[in-house]
C-alpha positions as CSV (number, residue, x, y, z in Angstrom):
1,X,-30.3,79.1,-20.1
2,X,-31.4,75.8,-20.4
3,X,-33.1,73.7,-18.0
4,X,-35.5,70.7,-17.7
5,X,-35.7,70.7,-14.1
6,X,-39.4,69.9,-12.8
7,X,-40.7,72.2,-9.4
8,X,-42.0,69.9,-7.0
9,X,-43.2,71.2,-3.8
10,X,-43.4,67.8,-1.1
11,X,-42.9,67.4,2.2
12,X,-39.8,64.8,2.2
13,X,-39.0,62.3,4.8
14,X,-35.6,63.4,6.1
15,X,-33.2,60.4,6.4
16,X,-29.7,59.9,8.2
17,X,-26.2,59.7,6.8
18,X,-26.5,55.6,7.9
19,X,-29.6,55.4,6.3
20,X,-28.2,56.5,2.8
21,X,-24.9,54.9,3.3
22,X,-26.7,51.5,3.6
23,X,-27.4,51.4,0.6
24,X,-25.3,48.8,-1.4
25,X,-22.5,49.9,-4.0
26,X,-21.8,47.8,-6.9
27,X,-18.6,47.6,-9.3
28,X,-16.6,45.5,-11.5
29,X,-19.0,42.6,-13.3
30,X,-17.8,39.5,-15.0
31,X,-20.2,36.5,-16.1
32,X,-18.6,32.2,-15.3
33,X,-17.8,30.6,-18.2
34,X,-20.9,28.3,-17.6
35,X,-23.2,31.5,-18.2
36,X,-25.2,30.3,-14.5
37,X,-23.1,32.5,-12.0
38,X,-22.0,36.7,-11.8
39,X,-19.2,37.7,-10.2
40,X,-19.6,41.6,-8.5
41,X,-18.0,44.0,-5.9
42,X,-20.9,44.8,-3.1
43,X,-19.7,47.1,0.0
44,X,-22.7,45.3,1.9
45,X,-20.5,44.7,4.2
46,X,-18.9,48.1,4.8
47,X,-16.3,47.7,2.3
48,X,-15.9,46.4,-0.9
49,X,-15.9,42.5,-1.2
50,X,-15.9,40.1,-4.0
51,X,-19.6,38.3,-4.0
52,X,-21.4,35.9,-6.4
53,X,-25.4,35.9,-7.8
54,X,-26.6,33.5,-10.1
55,X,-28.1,34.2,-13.3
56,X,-31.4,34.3,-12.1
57,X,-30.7,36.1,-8.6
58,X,-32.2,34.0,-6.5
59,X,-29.3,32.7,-4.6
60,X,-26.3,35.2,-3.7
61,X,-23.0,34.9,-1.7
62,X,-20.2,36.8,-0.2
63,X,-16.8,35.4,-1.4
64,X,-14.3,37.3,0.6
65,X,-14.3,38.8,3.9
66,X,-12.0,41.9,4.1
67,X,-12.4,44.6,7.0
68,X,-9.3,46.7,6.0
69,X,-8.7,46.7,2.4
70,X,-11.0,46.6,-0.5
71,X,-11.3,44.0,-3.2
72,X,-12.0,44.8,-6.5
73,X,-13.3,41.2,-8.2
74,X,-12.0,40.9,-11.6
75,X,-12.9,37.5,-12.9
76,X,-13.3,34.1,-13.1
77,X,-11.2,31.6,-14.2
78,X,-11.8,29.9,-17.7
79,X,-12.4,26.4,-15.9
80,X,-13.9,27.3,-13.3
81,X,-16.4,29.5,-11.1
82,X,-15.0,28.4,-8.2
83,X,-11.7,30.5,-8.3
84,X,-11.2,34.1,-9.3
85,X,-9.1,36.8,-9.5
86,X,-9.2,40.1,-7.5
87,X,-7.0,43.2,-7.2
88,X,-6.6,44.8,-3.3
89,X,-4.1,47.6,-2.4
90,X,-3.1,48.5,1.3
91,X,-5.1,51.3,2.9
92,X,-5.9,53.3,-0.5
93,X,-1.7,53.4,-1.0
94,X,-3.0,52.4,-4.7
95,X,-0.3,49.5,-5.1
96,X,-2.3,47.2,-6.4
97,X,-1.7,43.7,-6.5
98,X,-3.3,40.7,-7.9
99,X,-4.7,37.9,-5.5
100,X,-6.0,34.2,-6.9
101,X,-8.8,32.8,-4.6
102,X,-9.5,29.0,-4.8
103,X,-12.2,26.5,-4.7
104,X,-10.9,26.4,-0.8
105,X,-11.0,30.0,-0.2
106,X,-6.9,30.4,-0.3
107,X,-5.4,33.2,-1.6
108,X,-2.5,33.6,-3.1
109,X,-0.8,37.2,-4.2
110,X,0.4,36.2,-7.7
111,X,2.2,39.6,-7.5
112,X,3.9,39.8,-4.2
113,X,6.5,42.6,-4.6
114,X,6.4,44.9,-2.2
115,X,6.5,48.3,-4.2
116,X,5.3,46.5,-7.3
117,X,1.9,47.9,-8.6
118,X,0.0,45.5,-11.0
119,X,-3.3,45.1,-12.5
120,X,-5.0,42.5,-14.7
121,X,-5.7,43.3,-18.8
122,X,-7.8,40.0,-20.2
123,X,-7.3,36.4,-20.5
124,X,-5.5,34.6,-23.6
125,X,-7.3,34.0,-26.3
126,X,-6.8,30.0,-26.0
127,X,-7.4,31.1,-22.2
128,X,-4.5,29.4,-20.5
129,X,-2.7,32.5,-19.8
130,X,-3.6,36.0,-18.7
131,X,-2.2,39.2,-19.0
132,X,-1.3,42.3,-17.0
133,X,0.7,45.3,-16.4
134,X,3.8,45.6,-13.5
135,X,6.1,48.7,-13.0
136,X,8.3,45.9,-10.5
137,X,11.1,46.6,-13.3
138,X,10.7,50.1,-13.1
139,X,9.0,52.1,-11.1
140,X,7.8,54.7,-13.6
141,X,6.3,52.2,-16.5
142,X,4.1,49.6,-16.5
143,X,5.5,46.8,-18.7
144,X,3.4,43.6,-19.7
145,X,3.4,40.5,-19.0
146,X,1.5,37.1,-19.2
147,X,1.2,34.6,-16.6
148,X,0.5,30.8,-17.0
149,X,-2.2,29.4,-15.6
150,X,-0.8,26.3,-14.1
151,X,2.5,27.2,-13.4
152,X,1.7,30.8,-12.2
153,X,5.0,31.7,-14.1
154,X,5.2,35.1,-15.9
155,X,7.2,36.1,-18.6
156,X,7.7,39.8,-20.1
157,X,6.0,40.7,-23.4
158,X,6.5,44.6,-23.6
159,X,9.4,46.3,-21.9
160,X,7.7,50.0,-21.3
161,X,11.2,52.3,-21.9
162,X,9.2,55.5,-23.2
163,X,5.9,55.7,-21.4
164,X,3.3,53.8,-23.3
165,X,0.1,53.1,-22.0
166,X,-0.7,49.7,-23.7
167,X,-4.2,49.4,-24.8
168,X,-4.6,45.7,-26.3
169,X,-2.7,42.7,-27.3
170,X,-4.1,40.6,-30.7
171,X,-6.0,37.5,-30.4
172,X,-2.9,35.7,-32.3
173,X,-0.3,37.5,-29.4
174,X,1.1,38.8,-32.6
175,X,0.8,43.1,-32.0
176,X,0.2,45.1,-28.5
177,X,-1.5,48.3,-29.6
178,X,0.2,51.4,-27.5
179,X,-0.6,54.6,-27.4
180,X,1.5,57.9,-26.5
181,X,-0.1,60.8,-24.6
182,X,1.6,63.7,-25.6
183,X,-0.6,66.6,-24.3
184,X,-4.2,66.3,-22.7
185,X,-5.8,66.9,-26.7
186,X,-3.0,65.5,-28.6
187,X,-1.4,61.8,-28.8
188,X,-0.3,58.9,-31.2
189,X,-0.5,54.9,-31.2
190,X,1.7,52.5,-32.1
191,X,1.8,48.4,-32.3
192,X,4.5,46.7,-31.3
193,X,5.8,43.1,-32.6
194,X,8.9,40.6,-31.9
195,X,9.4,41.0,-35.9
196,X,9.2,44.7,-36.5
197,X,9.9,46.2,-33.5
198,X,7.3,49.1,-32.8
199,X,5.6,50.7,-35.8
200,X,3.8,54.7,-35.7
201,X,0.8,54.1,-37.0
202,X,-1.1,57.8,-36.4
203,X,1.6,60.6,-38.2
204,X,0.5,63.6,-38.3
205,X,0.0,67.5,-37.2
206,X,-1.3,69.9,-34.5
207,X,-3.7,68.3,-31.6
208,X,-5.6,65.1,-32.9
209,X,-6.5,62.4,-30.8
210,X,-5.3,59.0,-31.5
211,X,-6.5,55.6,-28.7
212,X,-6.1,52.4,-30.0
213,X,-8.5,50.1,-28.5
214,X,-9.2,46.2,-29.8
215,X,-7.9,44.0,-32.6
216,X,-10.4,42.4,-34.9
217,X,-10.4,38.2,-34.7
218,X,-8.5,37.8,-37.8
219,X,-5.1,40.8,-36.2
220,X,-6.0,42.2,-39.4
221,X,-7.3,45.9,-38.4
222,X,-7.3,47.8,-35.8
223,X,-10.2,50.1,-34.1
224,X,-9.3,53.3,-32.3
225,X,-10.6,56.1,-31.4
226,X,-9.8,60.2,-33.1
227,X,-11.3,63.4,-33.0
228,X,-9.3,64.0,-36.3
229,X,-11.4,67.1,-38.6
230,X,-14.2,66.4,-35.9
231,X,-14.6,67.8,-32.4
232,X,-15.5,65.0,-30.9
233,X,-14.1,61.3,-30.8
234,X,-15.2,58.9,-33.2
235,X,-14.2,55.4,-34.0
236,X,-12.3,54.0,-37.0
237,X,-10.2,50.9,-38.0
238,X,-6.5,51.0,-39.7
239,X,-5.6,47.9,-41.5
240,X,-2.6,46.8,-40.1
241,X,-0.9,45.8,-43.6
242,X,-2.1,48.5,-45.9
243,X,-2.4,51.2,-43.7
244,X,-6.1,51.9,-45.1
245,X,-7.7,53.3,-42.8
246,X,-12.2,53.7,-42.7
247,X,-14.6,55.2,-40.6
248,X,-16.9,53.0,-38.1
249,X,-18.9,54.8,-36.1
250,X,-19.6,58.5,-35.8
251,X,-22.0,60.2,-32.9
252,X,-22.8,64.3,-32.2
253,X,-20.9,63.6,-29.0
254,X,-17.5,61.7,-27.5
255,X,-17.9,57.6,-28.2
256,X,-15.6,56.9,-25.2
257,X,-15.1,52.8,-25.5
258,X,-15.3,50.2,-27.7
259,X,-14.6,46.7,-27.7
260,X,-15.3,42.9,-29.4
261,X,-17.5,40.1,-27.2
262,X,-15.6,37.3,-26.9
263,X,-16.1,35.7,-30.0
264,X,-16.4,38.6,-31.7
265,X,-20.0,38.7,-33.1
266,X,-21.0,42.0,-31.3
267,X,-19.3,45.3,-31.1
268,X,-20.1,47.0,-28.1
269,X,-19.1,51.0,-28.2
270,X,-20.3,54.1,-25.6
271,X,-21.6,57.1,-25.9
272,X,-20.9,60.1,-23.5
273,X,-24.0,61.9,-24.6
274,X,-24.6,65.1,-22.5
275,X,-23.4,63.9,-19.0
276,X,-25.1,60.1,-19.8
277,X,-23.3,57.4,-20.7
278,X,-25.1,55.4,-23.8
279,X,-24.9,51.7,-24.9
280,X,-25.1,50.7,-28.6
281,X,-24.4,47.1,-29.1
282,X,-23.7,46.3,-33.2
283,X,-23.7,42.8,-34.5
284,X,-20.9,42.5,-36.3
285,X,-21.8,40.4,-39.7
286,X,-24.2,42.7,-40.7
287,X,-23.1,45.9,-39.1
288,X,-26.5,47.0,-37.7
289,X,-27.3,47.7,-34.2
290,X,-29.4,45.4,-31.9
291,X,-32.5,47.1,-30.4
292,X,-32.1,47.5,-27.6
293,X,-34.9,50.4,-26.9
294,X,-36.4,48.4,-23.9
295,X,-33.3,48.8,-22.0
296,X,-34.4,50.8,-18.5
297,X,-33.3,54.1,-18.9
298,X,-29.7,55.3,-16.7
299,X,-26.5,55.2,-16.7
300,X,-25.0,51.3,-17.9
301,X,-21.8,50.5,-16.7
302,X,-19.5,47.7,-16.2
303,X,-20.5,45.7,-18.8
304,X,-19.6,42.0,-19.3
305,X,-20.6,39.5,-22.3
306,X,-20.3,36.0,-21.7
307,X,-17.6,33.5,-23.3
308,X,-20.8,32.2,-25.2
309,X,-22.0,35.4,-25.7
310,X,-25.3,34.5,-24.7
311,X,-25.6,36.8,-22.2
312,X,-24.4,40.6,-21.4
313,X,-24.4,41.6,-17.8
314,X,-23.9,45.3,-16.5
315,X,-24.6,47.8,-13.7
316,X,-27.4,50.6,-14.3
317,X,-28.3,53.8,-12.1
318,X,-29.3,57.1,-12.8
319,X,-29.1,60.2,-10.3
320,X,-32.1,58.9,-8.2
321,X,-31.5,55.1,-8.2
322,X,-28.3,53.4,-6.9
323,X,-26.8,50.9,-9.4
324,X,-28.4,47.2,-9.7
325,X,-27.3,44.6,-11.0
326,X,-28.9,43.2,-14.3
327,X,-28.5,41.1,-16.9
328,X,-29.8,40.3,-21.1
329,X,-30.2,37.3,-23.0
330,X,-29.1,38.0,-26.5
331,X,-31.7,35.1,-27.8
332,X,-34.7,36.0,-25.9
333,X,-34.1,39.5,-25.8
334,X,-35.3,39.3,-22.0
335,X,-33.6,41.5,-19.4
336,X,-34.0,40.7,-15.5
337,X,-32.6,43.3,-12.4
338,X,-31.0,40.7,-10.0
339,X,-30.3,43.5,-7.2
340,X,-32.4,46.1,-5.2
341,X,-29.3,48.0,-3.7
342,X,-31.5,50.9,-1.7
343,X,-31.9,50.8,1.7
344,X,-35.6,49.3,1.9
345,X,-35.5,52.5,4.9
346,X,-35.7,54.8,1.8
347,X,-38.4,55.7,-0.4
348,X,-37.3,56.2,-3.7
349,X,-39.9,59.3,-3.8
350,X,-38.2,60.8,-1.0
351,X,-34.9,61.2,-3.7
352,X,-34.3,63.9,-6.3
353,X,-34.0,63.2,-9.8
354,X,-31.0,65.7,-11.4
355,X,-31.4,67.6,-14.7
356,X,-29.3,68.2,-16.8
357,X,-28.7,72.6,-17.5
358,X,-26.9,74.8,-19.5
359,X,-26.0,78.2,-18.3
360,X,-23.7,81.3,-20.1
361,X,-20.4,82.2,-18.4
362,X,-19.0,85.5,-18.6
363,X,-17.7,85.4,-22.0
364,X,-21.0,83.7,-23.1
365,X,-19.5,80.3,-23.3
366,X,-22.5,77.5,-22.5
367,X,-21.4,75.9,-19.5
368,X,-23.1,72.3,-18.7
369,X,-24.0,71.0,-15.1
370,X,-26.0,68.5,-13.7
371,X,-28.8,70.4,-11.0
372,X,-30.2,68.3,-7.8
373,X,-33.0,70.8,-6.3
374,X,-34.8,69.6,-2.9
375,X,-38.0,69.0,-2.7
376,X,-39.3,72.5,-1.6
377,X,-41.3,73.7,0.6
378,X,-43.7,76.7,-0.8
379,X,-42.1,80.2,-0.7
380,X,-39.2,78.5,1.1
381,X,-35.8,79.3,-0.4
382,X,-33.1,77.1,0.6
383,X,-29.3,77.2,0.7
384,X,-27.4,75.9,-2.3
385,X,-23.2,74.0,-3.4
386,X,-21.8,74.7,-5.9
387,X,-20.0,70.9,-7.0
388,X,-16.8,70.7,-8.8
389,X,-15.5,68.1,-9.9
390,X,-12.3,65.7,-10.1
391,X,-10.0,66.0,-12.7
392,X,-8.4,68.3,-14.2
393,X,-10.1,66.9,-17.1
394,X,-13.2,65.0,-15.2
395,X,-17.1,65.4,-16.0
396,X,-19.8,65.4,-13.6
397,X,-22.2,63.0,-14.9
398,X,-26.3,62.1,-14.4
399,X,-25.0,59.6,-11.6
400,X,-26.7,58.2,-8.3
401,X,-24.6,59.9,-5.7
402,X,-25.1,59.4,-1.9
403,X,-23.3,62.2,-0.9
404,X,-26.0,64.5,-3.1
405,X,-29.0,62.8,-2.3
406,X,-28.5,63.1,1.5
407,X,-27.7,67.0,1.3
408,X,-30.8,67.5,-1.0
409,X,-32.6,65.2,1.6
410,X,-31.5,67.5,3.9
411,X,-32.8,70.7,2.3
412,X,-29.5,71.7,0.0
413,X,-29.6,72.4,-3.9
414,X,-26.4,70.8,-5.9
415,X,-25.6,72.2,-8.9
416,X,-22.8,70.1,-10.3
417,X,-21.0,72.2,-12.6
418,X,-19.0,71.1,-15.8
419,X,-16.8,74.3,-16.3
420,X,-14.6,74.9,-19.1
421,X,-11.8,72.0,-19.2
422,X,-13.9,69.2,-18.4
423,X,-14.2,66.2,-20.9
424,X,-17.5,65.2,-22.7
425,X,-18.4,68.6,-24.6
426,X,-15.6,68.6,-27.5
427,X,-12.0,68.9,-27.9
428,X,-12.4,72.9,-27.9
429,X,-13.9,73.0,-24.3
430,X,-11.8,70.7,-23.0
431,X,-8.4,72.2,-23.6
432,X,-10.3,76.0,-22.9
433,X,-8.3,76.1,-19.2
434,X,-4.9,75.2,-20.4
435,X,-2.5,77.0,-18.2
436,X,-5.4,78.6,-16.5
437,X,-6.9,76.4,-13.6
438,X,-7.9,78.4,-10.6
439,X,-8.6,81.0,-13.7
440,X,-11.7,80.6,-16.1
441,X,-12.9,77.3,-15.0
442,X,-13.1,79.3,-11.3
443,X,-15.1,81.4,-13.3
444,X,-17.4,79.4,-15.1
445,X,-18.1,78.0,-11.0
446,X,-18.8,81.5,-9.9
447,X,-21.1,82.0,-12.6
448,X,-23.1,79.3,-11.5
449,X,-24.4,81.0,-9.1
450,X,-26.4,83.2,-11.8
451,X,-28.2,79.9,-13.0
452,X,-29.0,79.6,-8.7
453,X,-30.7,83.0,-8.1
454,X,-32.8,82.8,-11.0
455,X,-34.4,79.7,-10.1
456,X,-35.8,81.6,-7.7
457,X,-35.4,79.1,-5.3
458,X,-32.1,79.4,-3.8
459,X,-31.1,81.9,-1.1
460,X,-28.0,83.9,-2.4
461,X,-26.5,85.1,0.8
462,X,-26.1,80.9,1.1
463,X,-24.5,79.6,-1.5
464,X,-20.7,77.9,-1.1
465,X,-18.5,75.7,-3.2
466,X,-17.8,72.1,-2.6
467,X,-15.1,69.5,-4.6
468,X,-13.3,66.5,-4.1
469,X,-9.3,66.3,-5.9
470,X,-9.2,68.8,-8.2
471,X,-12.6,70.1,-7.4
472,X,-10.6,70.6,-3.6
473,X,-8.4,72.9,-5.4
474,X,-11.1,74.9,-7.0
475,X,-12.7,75.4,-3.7
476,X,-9.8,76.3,-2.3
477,X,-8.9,78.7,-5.2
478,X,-12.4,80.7,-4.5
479,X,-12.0,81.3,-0.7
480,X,-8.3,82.6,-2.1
481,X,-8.9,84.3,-4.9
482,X,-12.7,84.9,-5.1
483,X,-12.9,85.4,-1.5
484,X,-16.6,87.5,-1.7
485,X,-17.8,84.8,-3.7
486,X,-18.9,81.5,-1.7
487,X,-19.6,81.3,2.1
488,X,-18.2,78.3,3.2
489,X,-15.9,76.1,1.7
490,X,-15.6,71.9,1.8
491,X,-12.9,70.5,0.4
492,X,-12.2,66.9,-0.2
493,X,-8.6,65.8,-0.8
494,X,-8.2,68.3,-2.8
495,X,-4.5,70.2,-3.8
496,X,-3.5,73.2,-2.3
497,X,-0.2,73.8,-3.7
498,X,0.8,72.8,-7.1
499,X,4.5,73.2,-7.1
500,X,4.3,70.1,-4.5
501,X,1.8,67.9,-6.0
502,X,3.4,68.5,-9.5
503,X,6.7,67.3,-8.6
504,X,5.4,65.1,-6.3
505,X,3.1,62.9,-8.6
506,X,3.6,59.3,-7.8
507,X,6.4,57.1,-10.2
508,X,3.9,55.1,-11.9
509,X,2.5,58.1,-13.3
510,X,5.0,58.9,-14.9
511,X,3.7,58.6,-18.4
512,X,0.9,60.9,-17.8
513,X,3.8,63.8,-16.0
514,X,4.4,66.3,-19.0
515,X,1.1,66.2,-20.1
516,X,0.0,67.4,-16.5
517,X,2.9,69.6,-16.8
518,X,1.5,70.7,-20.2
519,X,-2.1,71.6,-18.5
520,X,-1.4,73.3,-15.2
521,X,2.4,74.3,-15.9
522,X,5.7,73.2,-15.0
523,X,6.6,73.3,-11.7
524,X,10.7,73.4,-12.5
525,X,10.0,76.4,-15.5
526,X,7.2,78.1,-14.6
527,X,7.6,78.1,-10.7
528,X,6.4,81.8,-10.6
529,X,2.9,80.7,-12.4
530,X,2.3,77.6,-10.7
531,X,2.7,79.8,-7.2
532,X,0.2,82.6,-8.4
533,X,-2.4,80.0,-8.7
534,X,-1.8,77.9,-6.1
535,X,-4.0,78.8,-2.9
536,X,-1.3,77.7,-0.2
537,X,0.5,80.7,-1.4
538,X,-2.3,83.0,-0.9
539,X,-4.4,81.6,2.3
540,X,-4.0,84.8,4.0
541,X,-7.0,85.9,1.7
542,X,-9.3,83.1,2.8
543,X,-11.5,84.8,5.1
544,X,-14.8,82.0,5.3
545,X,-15.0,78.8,7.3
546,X,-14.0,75.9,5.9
547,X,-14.1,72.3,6.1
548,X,-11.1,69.7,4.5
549,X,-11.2,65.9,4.5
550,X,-8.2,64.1,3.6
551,X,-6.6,60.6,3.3
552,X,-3.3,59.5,5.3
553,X,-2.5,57.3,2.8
554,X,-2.9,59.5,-0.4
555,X,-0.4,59.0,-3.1
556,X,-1.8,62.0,-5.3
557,X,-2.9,64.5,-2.9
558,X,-0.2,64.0,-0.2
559,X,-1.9,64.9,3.3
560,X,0.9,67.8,3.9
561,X,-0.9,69.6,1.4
562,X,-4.3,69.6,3.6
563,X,-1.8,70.3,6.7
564,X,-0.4,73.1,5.2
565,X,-3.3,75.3,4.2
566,X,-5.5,74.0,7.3
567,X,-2.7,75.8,9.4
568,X,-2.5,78.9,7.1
569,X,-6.0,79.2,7.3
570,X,-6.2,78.7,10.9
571,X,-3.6,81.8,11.3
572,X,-6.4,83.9,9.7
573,X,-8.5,83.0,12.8
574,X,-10.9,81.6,10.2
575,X,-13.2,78.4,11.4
576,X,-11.3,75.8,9.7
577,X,-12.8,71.7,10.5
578,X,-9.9,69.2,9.0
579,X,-10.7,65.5,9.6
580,X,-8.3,62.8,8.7
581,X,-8.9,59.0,7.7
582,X,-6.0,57.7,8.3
583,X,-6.8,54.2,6.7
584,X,-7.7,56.0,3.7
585,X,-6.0,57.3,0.2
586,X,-7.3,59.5,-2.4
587,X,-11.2,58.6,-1.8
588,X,-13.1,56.6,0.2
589,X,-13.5,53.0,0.6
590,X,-15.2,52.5,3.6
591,X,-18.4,52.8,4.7
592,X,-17.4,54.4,7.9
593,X,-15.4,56.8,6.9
594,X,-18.1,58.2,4.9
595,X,-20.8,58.3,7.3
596,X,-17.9,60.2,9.4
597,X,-17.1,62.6,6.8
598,X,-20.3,63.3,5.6
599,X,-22.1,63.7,8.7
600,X,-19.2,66.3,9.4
601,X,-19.8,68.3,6.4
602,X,-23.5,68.4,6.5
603,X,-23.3,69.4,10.4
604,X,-20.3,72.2,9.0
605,X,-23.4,73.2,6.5
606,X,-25.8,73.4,8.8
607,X,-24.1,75.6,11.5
608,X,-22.1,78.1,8.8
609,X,-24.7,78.4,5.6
């Protein structure tokens, strides 16, 4: 058992739900073409809204003024950093659309369909053009188009028949790079052209990994990801005439992105190293990394590189600082934080810095997860969640997350488990729950618990299970199945039958359905199975109280799922909370709802563990 977790005994000040959900979230970066101005996504206001910081980050703005829906800034126009792009859906119903804003503060919904869900890809390489993907043909697939810039006419590239996800179009418009999930560990790409129709490009046997990703300048090669003869992912290029194909880069762990600045003199590719995301930056004439060891340490995200590459923008947090904004010049090597996103209320000593812990499950298999331990009191042993993730599939990672920091603030360990099926730790561990969810990984969660008592600092008679999505499920599937095993259970629009969410899985996922159906089972074949571990079917064994939060609007986790067991559970004359958002989908996006629902589940804590 691994673990560099450091004992601190303090006396922290205890803060309010408000107090932590004023602190400001940032997403989605992109630098103006003039290389002075940033546009970001900031909830400042209570929900996400496009704003604006210079360079320098002395003068900042708020761009758009939605109360209802959020916006997700995209970026600026070629010309001009006076109008931009953003994407908004309608009360987290996840049909996206994409909205221009002009120098006048018009906005126009350059996809106005209805049903029609859309989202941009990148500008044109001459940049009078971008491109993006619409399922208005079709429900089920996304197809591609581009759209001219004056005209805001739109032609078809790419009609999507057979479930592509399209990953890249060439600088010359010549090839779209496509690639064909076929299970969760095995898939294939292709490029497609007017001349030669679409091409296989990754032939071969048993489960390898095959993601295109980005074009050189010249359309002659290819980079994409494999985990071919190697457990993890690792990047390579394919010569699109010859078929030759050579290694790049190589890391102990997944490399998760890669892509070409603008003029394609850097290589930018990530890292998933152990629950942190890494940055290496490679300049692309001599093939040899910049240094870039004076970086402040955290998670990078979001990263943007100006048109004139002078300057690389991105967000940074780590589990005990929310993200800022910052941003490096390439010829100075200077970097500057533009942002202090904490509530000033706060002091940053008050928080708890995560660490990163291995622990052995019951067949001896290392489980990873990321512990939060409050700042104890001496000879004080406090209650403890187990955290599961999203997914299935998803990673907990060494994030800054409100949620966390208020219940360790509040006296609660988190240990934020990473159980077998999770990405990040190798093809092998990732595909170990195949066809058994609510199985081994349940396992691996219960295990946890081990890793708790030994600390020495965690009361076992207190210990329950909390998860959001998938991680609902799992909680669910404890109180079910494992019913002597957690105290209290909150879920978070999570599934609670299978059968229904299987078959139910909104159109526009329809390229991703058999490979669900692949991982958890089929819910038209294997009926039987999906049943025995779904915990709707079997919520006459939940016998502890229980919390669920759920979304009106949510196209994944449809809110009869939270209905249903709520009820069941109910019969059992079990305490049973349920709280519903109705203008909400799978997740929050407001600020209010999350002071609601997080208030509710640390009051359910605090009266039942």
């Amino acid at each position: 058992m691994k673990s560099n977790i450091n004992q601190k005994i303090v006396k922290p000040q205890r803060y309010t739900i408000e107090q932590f959900m004023m602190t400001e979230s940032l997403l989605n970066v992109s630098i103006s073409h003039d290389d002075q101005t940033i546009l970001y996504g900031s909830d400042k206001s209570g929900i996400y809204n496009a704003h604006a910081i210079d360079v320098n980050g002395k003068v900042s703005q708020q761009l758009t003024f939605s109360k209802d829906n959020l916006i997700l800034p995209i970026t600026y126009f070629p010309d001009s950093k006076n109008r931009f792009l953003y994407e908004s859906d309608q009360g987290g119903n996840e049909i996206t659309h994409i909205y221009l804003q002009d120098e006048n503060g018009h906005v126009t919904d350059l996809t106005p369909d209805n049903n029609e869900k859309a989202f941009f890809y990148k500008w044109s390489d001459d940049q009078t053009s971008f491109f993006y993907e619409s399922n208005k043909r079709d429900e089920r697939f996304m197809d591609l188009y581009e759209m001219d810039n004056k005209t805001w006419n739109s032609k078809m590239l790419f009609q999507n028949e057979d479930g592509f996800e399209i990953r890249n179009i060439s600088p010359d418009k010549k090839y779209i790079a496509l690639h064909k999930p076929i299970t969760s560990n095995n898939s294939d790409m292709y490029v497609y052209s007017k001349e030669k129709g679409i091409e296989h490009l990754s032939p071969h046997d048993d489960d390898v990994q095959f993601i295109p990703l980005a074009f050189t300048k010249e359309t002659t090669d290819l980079y994409f990801l494999t985990d071919e003869n190697h457990e993890f992912l690792y990047l390579k290029r394919i010569n699109l005439e010859t078929r030759e194909v050579e290694t790049v880069a190589k890391e102990e762990w997944d490399i998760v992105l890669a892509k070409f600045s603008p003029q394609f003199n850097y290589l930018l590719y990530a890292i998933n190293n152990n629950g942190s995301v890494e940055i290496k930056v490679v300049d692309t004439t001599t093939f040899e990394p910049i240094d870039m060891n004076d970086f402040p340490s955290g998670q990078i995200s979001s990263i943007s590189i100006s048109h004139s590459e002078k300057l690389m923008a991105f967000l940074l947090n780590s589990s005990h600082s929310p993200a800022n904004l910052y941003v490096y010049h390439f010829e100075s090597k200077e970097i500057h934080c533009l942002t202090d996103t904490l509530n000033s209320e706060i002091n940053k000593d008050d928080l708890v810095e995560a660490g990163v812990i291995h622990y052995p499950s019951f067949d001896g298999l290392s489980i990873p997860a990321i512990y939060y331990q409050p700042h104890l009191n001496e000879n004080k042993k406090v209650p403890a969640l187990v955290f599961v993730h999203g997914g299935p599939g998803g990673q907990s990672m060494v994030d800054y997350n409100p949620l966390f920091q208020y219940l360790a603030n509040q006296g609660y360990a988190i240990l934020a488990v990473n159980n077998r099926g999770s990405s990040g730790y190798g093809k092998t561990f990732f595909k170990a729950a195949d066809k058994k969810h609510g199985e081994v990984d349940l396992a691996d969660c219960i295990e946890g618990k081990k890793f708790l008592k030994e600390t020495g600092k965690i009361d076992e008679d207190r210990i329950g299970i909390i998860g959001g999505s998938y991680g609902g499920f799992m909680v669910l599937a404890a109180l079910a199945f494992e019913p002597d095993s957690f105290k209290i259970g909150v879920d978070i629009f999570g599934v609670s039958n299978w059968e229904r969410t299987l078959k139910e899985i909104p159109a526009w996922w329809e390229s991703m359905r058999d490979v669900l159906y692949k991982k958890i089972g089929d819910p038209y074949q294997e009926t039987d199975y999906i049943r025995s571990i779904s915990p709707l079917f079997h919520a006459k064994n939940i016998t502890k109280p229980l919390i669920v939060l759920q979304g009106a609007n949510d196209p994944r986790v449809l809110k009869v799922e939270s209905d249903e067991i709520v009820e069941a559970v109910r019969e059992n004359s079990v305490p049973v909370e349920y709280i519903v958002f109705d203008d909400e989908g799978h997740g929050f996006t407001k600020r209010k709802n999350q002071i609601e629902g997080y208030e509710a589940v640390k009051e359910f804590l605090d009266h039942y563990l």
